[in-house]
Backbone bond lengths (Angstrom), bond angles and torsions (degrees), N, CA, C in turn:
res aa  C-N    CA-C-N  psi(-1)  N-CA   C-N-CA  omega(-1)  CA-C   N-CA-C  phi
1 X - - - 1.447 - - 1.534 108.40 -
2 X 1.180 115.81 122.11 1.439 126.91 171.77 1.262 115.71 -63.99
3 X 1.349 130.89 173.85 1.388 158.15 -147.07 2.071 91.83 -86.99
4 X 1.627 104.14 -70.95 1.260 132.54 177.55 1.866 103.83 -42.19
5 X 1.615 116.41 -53.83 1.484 111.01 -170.42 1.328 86.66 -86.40
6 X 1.463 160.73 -1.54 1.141 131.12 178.60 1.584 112.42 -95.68
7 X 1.363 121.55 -32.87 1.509 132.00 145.60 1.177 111.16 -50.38
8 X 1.437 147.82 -23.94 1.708 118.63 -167.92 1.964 87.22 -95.34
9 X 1.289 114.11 -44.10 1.841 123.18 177.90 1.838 109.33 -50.45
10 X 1.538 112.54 -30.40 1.581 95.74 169.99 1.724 99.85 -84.85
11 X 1.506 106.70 -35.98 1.563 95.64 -173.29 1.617 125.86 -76.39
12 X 1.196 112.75 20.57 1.640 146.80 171.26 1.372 100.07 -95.52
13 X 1.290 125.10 -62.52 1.149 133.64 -164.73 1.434 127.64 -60.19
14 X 1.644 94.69 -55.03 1.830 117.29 157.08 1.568 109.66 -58.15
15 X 1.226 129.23 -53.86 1.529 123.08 173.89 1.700 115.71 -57.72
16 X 1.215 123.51 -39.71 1.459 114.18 150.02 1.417 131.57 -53.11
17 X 1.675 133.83 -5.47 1.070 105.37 -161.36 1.590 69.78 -135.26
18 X 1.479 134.48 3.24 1.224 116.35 167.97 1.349 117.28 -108.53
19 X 1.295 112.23 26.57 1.708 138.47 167.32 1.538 105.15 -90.68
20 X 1.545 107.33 -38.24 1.575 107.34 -165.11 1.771 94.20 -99.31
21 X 1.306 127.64 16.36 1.612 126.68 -172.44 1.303 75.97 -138.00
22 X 1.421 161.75 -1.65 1.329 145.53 173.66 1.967 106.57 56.25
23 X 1.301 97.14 54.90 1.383 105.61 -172.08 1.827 109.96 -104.72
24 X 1.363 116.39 123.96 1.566 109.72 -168.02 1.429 101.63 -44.07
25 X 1.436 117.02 143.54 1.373 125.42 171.39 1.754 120.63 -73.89
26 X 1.828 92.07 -24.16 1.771 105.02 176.00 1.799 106.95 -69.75
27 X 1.147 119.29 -32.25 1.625 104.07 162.72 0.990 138.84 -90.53
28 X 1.358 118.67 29.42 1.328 115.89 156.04 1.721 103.08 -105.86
29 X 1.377 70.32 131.87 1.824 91.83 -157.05 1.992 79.91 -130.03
30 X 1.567 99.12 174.30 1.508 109.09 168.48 1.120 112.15 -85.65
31 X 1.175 135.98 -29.59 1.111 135.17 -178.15 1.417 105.64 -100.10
32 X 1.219 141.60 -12.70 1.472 136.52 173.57 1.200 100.78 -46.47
33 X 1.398 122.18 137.50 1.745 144.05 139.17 1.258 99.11 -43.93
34 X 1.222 107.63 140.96 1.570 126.70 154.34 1.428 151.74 -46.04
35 X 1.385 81.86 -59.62 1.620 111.51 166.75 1.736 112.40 -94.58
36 X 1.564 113.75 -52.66 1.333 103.12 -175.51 1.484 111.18 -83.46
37 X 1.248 127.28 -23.57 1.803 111.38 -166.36 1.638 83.12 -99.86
38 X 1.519 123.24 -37.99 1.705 97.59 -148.41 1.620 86.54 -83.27
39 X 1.837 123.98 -63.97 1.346 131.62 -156.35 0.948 91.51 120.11
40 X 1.345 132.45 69.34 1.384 126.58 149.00 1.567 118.14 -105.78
41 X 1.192 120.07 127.96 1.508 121.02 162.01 1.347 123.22 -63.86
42 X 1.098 121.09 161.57 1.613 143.35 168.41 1.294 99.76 -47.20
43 X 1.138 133.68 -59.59 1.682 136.49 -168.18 1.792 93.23 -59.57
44 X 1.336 106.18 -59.16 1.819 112.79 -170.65 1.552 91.18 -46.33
45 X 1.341 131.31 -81.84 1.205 135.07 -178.36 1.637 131.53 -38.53
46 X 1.264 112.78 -25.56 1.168 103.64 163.72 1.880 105.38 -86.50
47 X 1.129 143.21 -32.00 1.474 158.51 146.52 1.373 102.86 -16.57
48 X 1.412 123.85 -46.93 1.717 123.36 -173.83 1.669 107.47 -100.15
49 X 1.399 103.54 -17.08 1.526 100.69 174.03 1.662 118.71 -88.34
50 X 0.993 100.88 -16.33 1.451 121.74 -172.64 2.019 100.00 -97.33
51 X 0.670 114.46 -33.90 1.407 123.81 -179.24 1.564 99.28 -84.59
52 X 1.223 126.46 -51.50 1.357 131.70 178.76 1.497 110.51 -40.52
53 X 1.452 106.31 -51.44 1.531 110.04 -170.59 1.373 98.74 -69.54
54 X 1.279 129.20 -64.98 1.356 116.63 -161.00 1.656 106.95 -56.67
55 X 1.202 126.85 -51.90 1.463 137.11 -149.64 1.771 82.86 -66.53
56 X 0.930 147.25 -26.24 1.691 153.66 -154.72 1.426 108.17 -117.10
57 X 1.573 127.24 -50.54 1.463 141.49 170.03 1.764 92.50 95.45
58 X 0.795 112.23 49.57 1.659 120.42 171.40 1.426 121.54 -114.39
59 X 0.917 129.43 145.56 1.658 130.13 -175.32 1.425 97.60 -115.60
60 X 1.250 126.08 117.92 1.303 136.67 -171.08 1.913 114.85 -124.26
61 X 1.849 84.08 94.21 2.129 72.01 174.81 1.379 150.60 -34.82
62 X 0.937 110.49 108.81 1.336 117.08 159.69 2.012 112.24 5.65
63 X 1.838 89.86 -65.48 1.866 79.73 174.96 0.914 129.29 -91.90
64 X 1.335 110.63 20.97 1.476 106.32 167.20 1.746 113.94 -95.59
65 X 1.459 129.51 -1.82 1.333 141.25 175.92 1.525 114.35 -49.07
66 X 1.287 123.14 -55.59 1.478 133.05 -178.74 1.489 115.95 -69.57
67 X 1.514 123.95 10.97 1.489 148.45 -162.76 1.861 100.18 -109.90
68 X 1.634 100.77 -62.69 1.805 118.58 175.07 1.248 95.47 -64.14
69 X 1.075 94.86 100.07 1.511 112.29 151.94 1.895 127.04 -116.27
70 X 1.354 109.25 -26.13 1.177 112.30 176.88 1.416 101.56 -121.38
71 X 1.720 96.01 -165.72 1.833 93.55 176.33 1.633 99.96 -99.78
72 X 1.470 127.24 -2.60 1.514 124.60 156.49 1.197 120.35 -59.97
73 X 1.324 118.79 -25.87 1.636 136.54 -157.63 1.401 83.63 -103.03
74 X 1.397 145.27 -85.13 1.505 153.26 177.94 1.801 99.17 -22.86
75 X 1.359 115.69 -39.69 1.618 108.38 -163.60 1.395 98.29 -88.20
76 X 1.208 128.83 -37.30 1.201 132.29 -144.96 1.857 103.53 -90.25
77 X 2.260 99.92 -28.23 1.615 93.75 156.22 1.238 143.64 -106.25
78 X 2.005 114.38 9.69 0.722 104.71 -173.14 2.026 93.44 -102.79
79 X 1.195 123.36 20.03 1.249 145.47 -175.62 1.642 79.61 -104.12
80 X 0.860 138.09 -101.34 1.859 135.52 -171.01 1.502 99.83 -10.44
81 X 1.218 134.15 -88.52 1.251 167.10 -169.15 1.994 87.50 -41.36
82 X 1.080 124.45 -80.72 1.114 122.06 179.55 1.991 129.03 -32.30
83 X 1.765 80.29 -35.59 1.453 86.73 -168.74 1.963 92.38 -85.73
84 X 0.868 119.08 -32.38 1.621 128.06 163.04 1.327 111.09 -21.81
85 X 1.384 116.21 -68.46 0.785 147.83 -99.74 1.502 102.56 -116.52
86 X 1.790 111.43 -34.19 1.358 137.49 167.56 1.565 118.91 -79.82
């Protein structure tokens, strides 16, 4: 899985859960924040981190959570982790 399909699958993921938070669809951007540009809660965010791993098969630390903040930040670790991982 490339760089490109692993960014459009989190940005699928975030647009599903900011359908069910009634969150504008125009800010989700790649570089949008999570919490401050889109409105995502703690519950939403653990929901895309937790989904991330399985949908990918990656185990992603704990300290690395407060790092994902966007879906550049989400691609760029669940792309780390992957390449780990092989």
């Amino acid at each position: 899985m490339n760089k490109e399909e692993i960014k459009e699958a989190i940005r699928g993921m975030i647009i599903e859960i900011a359908e069910d938070m009634d969150i504008d669809e125009e800010a989700i951007t790649d570089d949008a924040k999570f919490v401050s540009d889109m409105g995502l809660d703690s519950m939403a965010l653990l929901e895309v981190l937790a989904t991330m791993e399985k949908k990918f098969g990656v185990s992603i630390p704990e300290t690395e959570f407060p790092n994902i903040t966007s879906i550049n930040q989400c691609t760029d670790t669940v792309e780390k982790y992957l390449v780990a991982k092989s």
